[in-house]
ROTOR-406884 format. One record per residue (C-alpha): residue number from 1; chain; x, y, z; residue in three letters. Coordinates in steps of 0.2 Angstrom, whole numbers, plus 5000, padded with zeros to 4 digits. Layout:
# ROTOR-406884
   num   cadena     px     py     pz   residuo
   NUM        A      X      Y      Z       ala
...
# end
This chain:
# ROTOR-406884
   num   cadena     px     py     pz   residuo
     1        A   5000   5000   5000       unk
     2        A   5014   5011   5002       unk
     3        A   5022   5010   4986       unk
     4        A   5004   5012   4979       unk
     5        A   5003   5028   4990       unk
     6        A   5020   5035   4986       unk
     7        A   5021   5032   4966       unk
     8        A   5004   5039   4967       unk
     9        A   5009   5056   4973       unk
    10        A   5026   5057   4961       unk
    11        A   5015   5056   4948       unk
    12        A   5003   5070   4954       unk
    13        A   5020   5080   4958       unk
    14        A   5025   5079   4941       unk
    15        A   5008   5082   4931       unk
    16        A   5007   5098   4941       unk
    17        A   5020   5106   4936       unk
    18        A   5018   5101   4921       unk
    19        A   5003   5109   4922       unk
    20        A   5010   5125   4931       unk
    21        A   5019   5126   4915       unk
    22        A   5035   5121   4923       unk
    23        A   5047   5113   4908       unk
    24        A   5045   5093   4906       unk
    25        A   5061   5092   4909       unk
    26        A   5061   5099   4927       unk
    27        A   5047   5091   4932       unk
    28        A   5054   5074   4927       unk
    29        A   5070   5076   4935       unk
    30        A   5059   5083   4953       unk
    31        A   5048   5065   4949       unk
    32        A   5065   5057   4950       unk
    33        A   5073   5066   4966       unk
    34        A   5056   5064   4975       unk
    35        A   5056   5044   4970       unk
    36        A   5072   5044   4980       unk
    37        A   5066   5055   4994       unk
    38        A   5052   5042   4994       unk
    39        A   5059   5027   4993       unk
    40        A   5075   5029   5000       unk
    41        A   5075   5037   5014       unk
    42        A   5070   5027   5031       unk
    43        A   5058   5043   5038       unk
    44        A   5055   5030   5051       unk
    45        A   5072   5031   5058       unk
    46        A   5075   5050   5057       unk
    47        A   5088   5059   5060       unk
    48        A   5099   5042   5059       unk
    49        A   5104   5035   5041       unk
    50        A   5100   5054   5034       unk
    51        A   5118   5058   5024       unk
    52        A   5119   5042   5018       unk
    53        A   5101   5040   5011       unk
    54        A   5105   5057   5003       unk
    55        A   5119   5051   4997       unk
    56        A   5115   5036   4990       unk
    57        A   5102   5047   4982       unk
    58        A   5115   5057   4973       unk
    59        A   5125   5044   4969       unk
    60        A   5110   5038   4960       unk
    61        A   5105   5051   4951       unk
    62        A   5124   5054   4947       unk
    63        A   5122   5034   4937       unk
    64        A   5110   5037   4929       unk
    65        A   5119   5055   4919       unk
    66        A   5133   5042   4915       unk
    67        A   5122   5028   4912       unk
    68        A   5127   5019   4894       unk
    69        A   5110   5018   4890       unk
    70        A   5108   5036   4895       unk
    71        A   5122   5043   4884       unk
    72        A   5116   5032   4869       unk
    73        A   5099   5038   4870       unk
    74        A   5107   5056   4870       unk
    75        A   5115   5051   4857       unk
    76        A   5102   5045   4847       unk
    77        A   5089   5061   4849       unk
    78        A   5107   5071   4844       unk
    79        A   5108   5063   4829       unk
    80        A   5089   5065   4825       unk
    81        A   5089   5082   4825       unk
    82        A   5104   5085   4816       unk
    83        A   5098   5073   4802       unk
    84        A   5082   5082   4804       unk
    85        A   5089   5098   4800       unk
    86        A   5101   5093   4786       unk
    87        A   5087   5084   4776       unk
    88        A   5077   5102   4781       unk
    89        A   5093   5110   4773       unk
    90        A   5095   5101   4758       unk
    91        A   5077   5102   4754       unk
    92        A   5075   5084   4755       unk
    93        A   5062   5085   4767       unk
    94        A   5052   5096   4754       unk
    95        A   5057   5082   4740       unk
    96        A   5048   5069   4752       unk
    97        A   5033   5079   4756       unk
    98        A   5030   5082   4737       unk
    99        A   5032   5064   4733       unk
   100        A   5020   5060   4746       unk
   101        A   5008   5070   4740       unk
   102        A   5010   5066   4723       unk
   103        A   5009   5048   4726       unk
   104        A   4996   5048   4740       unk
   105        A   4986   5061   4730       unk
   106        A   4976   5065   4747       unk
   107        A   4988   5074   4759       unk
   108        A   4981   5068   4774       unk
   109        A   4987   5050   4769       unk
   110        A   5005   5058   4767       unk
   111        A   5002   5065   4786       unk
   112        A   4997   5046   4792       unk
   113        A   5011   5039   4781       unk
   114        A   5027   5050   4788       unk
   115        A   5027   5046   4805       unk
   116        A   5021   5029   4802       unk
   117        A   5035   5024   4791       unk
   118        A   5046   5031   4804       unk
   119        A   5038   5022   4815       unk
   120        A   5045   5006   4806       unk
   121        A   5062   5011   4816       unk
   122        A   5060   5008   4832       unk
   123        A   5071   5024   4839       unk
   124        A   5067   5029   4854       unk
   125        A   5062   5048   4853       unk
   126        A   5059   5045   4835       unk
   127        A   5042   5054   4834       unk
   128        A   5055   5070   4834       unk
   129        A   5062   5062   4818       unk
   130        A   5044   5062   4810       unk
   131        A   5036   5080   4818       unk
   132        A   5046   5091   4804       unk
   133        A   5038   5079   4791       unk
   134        A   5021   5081   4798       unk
   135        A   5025   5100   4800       unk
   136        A   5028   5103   4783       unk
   137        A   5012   5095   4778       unk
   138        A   5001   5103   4789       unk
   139        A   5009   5122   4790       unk
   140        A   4995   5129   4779       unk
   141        A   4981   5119   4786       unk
   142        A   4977   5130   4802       unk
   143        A   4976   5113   4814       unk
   144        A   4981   5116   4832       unk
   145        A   4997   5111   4839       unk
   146        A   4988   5099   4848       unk
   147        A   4982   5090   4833       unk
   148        A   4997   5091   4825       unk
   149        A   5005   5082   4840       unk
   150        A   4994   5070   4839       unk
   151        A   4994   5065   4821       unk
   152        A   5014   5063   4822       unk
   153        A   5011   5054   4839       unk
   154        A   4998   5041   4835       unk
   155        A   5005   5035   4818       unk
   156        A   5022   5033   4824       unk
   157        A   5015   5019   4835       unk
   158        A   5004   5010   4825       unk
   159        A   5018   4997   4823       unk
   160        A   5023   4996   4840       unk
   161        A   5011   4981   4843       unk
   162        A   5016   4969   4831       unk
   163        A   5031   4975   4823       unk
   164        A   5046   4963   4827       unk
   165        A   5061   4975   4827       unk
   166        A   5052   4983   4844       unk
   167        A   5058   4972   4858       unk
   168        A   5040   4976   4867       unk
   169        A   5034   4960   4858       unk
   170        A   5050   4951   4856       unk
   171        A   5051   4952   4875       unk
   172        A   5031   4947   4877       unk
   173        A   5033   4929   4866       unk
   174        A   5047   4926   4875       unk
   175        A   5041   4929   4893       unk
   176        A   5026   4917   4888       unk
   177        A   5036   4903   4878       unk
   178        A   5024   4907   4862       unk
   179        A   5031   4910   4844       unk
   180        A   5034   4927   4837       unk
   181        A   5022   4924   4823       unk
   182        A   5008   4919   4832       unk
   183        A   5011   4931   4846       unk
   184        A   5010   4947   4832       unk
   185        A   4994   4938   4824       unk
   186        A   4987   4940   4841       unk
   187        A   4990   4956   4843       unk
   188        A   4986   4962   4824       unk
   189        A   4969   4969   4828       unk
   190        A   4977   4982   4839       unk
   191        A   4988   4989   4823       unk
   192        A   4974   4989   4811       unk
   193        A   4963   4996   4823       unk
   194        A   4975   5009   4827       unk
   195        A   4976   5015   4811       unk
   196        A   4955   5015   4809       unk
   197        A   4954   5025   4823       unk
   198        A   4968   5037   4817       unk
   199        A   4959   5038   4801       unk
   200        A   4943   5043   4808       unk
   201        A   4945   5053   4823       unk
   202        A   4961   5064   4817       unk
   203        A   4965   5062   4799       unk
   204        A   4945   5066   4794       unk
   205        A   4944   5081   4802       unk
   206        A   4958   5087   4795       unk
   207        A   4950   5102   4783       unk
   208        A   4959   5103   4765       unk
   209        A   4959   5116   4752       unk
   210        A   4945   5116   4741       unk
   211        A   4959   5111   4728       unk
   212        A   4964   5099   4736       unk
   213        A   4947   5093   4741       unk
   214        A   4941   5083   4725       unk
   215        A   4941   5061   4728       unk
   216        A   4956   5054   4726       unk
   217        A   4950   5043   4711       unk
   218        A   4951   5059   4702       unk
   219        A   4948   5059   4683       unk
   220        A   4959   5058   4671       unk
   221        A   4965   5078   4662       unk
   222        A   4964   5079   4644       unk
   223        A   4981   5078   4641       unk
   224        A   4983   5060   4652       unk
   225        A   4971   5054   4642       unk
   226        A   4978   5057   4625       unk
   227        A   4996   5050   4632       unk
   228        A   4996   5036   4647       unk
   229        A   5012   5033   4644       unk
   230        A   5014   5051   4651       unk
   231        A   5004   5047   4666       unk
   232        A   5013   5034   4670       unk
   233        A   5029   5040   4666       unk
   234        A   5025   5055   4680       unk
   235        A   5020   5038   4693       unk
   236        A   5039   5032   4690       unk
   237        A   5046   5048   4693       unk
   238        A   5036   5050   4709       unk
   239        A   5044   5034   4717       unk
   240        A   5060   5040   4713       unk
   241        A   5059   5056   4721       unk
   242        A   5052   5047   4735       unk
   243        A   5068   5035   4732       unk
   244        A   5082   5047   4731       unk
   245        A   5072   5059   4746       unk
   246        A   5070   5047   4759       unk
   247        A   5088   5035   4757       unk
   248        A   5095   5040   4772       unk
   249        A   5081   5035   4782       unk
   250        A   5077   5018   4772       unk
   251        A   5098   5016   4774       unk
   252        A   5096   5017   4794       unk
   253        A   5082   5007   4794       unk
   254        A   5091   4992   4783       unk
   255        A   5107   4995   4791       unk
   256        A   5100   4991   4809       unk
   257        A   5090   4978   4801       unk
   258        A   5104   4970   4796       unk
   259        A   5114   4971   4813       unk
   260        A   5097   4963   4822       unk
   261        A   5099   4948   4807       unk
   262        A   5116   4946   4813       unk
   263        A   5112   4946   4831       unk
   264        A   5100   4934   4828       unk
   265        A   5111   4922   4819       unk
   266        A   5123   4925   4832       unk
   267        A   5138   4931   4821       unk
   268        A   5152   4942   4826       unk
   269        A   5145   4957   4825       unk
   270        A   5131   4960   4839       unk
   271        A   5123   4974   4845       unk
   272        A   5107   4979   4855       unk
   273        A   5096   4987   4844       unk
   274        A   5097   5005   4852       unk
   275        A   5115   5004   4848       unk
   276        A   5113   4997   4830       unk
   277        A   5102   5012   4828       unk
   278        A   5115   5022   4833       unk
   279        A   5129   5016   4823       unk
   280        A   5118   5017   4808       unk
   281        A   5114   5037   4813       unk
   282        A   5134   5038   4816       unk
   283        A   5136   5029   4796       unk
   284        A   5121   5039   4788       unk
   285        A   5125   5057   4794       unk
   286        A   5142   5061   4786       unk
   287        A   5137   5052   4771       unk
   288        A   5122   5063   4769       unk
   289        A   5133   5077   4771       unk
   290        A   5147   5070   4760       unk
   291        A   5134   5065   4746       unk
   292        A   5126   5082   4745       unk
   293        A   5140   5092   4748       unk
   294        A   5135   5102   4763       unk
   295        A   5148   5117   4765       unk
   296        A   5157   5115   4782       unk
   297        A   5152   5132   4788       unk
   298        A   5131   5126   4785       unk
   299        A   5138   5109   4796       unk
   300        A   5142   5123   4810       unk
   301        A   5127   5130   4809       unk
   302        A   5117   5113   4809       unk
   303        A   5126   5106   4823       unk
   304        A   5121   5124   4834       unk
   305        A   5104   5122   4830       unk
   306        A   5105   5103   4835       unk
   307        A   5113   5103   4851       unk
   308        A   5102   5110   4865       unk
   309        A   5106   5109   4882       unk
   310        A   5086   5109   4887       unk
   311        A   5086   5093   4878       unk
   312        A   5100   5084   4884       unk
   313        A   5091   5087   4901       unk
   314        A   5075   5079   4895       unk
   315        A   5081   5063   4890       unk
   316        A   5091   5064   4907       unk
   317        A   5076   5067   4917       unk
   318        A   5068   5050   4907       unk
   319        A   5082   5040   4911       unk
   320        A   5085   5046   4929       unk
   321        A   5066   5043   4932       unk
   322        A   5067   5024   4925       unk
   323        A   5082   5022   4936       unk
   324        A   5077   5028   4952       unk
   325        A   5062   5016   4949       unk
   326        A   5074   5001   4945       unk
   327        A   5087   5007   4961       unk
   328        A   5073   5008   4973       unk
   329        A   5062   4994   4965       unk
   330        A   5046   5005   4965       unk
   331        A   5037   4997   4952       unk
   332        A   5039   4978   4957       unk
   333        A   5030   4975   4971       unk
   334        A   5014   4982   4959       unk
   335        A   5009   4967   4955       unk
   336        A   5009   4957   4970       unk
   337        A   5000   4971   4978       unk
   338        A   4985   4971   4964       unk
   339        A   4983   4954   4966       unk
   340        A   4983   4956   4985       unk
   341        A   4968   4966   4984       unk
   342        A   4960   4955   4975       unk
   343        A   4958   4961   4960       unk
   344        A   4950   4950   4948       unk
   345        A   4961   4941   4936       unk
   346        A   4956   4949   4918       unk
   347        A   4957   4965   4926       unk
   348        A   4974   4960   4933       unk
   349        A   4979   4957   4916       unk
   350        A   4976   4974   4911       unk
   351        A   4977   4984   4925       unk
   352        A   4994   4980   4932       unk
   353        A   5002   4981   4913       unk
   354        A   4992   5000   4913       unk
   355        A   5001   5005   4927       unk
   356        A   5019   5001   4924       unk
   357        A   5017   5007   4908       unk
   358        A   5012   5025   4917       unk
   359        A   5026   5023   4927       unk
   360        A   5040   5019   4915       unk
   361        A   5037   5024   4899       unk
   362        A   5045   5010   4891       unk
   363        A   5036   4994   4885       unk
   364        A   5052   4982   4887       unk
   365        A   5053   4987   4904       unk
   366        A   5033   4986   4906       unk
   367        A   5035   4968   4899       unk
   368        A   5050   4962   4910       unk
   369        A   5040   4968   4925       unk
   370        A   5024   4963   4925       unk
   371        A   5026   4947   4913       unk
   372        A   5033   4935   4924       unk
   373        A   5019   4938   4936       unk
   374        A   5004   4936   4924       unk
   375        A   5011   4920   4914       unk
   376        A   5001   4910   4927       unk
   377        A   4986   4919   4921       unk
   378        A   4988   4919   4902       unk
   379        A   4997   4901   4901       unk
   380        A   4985   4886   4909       unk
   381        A   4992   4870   4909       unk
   382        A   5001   4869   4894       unk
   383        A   4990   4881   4884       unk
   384        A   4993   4898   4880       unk
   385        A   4978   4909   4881       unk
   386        A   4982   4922   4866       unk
   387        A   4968   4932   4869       unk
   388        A   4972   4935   4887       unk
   389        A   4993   4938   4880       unk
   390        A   4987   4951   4871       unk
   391        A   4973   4959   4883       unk
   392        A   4989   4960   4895       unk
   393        A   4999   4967   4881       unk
   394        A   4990   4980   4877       unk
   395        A   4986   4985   4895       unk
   396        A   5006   4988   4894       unk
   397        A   5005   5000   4880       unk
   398        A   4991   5010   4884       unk
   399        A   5001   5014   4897       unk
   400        A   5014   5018   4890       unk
   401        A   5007   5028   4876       unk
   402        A   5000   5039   4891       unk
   403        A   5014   5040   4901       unk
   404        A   5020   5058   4906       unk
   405        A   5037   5050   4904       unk
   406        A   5036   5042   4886       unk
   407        A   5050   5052   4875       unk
   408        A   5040   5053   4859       unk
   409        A   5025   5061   4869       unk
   410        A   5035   5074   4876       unk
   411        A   5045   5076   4861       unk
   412        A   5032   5078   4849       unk
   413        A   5024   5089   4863       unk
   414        A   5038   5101   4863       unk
   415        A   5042   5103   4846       unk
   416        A   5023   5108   4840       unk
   417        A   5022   5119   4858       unk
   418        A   5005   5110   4862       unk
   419        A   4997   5112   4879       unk
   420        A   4998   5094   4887       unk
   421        A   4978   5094   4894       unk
   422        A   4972   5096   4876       unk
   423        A   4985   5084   4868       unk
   424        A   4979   5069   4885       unk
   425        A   4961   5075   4880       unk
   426        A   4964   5068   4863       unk
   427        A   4970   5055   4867       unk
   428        A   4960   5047   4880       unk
   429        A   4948   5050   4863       unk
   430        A   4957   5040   4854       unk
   431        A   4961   5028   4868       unk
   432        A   4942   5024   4872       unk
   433        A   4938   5016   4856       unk
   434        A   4955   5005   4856       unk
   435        A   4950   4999   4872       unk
   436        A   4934   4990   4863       unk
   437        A   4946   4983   4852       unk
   438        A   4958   4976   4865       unk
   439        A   4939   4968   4873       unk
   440        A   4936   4961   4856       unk
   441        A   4953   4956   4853       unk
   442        A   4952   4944   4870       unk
   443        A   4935   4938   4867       unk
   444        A   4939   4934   4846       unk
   445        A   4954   4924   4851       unk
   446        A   4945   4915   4865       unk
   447        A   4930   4911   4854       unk
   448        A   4942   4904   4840       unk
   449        A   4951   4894   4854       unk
   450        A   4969   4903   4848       unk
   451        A   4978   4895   4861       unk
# end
């Protein structure tokens, strides 16, 4: 109960100053001290054992600025950002927007599409990758920042459920004993659902210019008609504008492909996938610059406009918050403590999941968490229940996708200057009919007897 009571008022520390306008940032790195003031200091004992719980504190807070996984996800949002603002630069980003367009013919479908094939690479804090390409799209559209945040958001994680390079669901099959592909057909209703309700709740209140409002199954001009050849000649071109605008992110996205095939086939070189996605950023960058030239004196200015000392603290105030959790062990005792109070089963499944996910911000670490502790629940006898696998699964990541901590929400939330309320309002609209799928999801597989 007094975990429950402790994590409960960090989390009400950090959403009020967030809502007092205090920078994310501070407010997650005042979550983080507070989780140590919480949880490691014994207020029983008081004044004994006060230095050194203070200063175990610090030394913990220290860890986590040094961290490896720390200075790679630094790194990695680094990188980003520069790329970001080279591909901005070099009017590649324009060149992508146009081919979308062109291609997609509706430019909602192009807004849907960017983050979304961003989201193939599991980066963390990738939504900042995709947010330009939204931005460019919907500059003349007079949308709020909030629903521009929210289109970037929500389409960079369509994947996220069933995609095997995020290790959410690699984790998940594994914890379980169940194969990946039966695992991601389980949860396949959540993707396709997710981009449904995308669809319908953002993309089609998106209003478009009345030139641009004409069906996409437009009719042919005069002039198409009298050549095809010319029509499909401009289709060709199109995919290879898209081709020769969006190469650096299809090389990172092979390239840490590729490193994950050779982890998995256990040859000399292995890495984790956070790093792979590093050493393809690393790789990607120069040659961009190299291949189009970029004088050294616009690299200066590039590398100025990337590095921000406001964001480095960010992704330190994530990390210190995750660490403080794993140091003190905040989160683990959740589960046997919902189950305590007796909670029933099927809401156990969910519920636990949901709040780990809040807390963390992370879906590996919400899997290797709660997991363990629901196998019992989703694995009877020598079945696996894959209804009830993905019904805990996706408790996990609605979670997460809500968490105050989850680096694309904030991300994409600073970049477009939205006011968090209105950005959770929208989502919690999005959120409510996805719950119905997860429901449906559990109650199809059960009826089908996927197991």
């Amino acid at each position: 109960m007094f975990e429950c009571v402790c994590l409960a008022l960090v989390f009400a520390l950090m959403v009020y100053l967030i809502r007092r306008k205090v920078d994310v940032s501070y407010a997650l790195v005042a979550g983080a001290v507070a989780l140590g003031l919480l949880f490691g200091v014994q207020w029983a004992r008081l004044p004994r054992g006060l230095g050194a719980s203070l200063a175990g504190i610090g030394r913990n807070l220290g860890a986590a600025a040094i961290d490896r996984e720390t200075l790679e996800l630094a790194g990695l949002v680094l990188f980003i950002q520069f790329l970001g603002h080279a591909l901005k630069h070099s009017a590649h980003l324009d060149r992508l927007m146009a081919a979308l367009k062109a291609l997609l013919r509706d430019r909602r479908a192009a807004m849907a599409a960017a983050p979304a094939f961003i989201g193939l690479l599991p980066m963390p804090g990738g939504a900042l990758f995709s947010a330009p390409m939204v931005a460019e799209l919907t500059n003349d559209l007079g949308m709020a920042p909030e629903e521009r945040t929210l289109v970037n958001y929500w389409f960079r994680h369509v994947w996220e459920w069933t995609w095997p390079l995020y290790p959410g669901i690699l984790f998940a099959a594994a914890r379980v004993g169940a194969p990946l592909g039966t695992t991601i057909l389980a949860a396949s209703p959540f993707t396709l659902g997710a981009i449904a309700i995308g669809t319908i709740f953002l993309l089609r209140r998106v209003r478009l210019p009345a030139e641009e409002s004409a069906p996409p199954g437009r009719k042919l001009s005069a002039s198409e008609t009298r050549t095809p050849r010319r029509a499909a000649a401009a289709g060709t071109n199109n995919w290879r504008e898209l081709l020769a605008a969006a190469w650096p992110v299809g090389l990172i996205v092979l390239l840490t492909a590729a490193m994950g095939v050779a982890k998995s086939l256990k040859l000399p070189v292995r890495l984790p996938t956070q790093t792979a996605l590093l050493v393809a950023l690393v790789v990607v960058n120069p040659l961009f610059l190299i291949v189009n030239r970029v004088p050294w004196r616009d690299v200066a200015k590039l590398a100025r406009a990337t590095f921000q000392p406001s964001m480095i603290l960010l992704v330190y105030g994530v990390q210190a918050f995750g660490h403080m959790l794993d140091a003190y062990g905040a989160a683990v005792e959740l589960p046997r403590i919902f189950a305590e109070w007796g909670v029933p089963p099927l809401a156990l499944l969910f519920t636990v999941p949901l709040a780990v996910g809040l807390l963390t911000g992370y879906m590996p670490a919400t899997v290797g968490i709660c997991f363990p502790v629901l196998v019992p629940l989703i694995v009877k006898g020598s079945a696996i229940h894959y209804g009830l696998m993905a019904f805990a699964y996706a408790g996990g990541l609605f979670g997460v996708l809500l968490s105050p901590v989850h680096l694309c929400l904030v991300l994409s939330r600073e970049y477009f200057k939205a006011d968090f309320g209105r950005v959770y309002r929208g989502l919690f609209r999005l959120m409510a009919p996805l719950a119905l799928v997860a429901v449906g999801t559990w109650l199809l597989w059960e009826a089908l007897g996927l197991r």
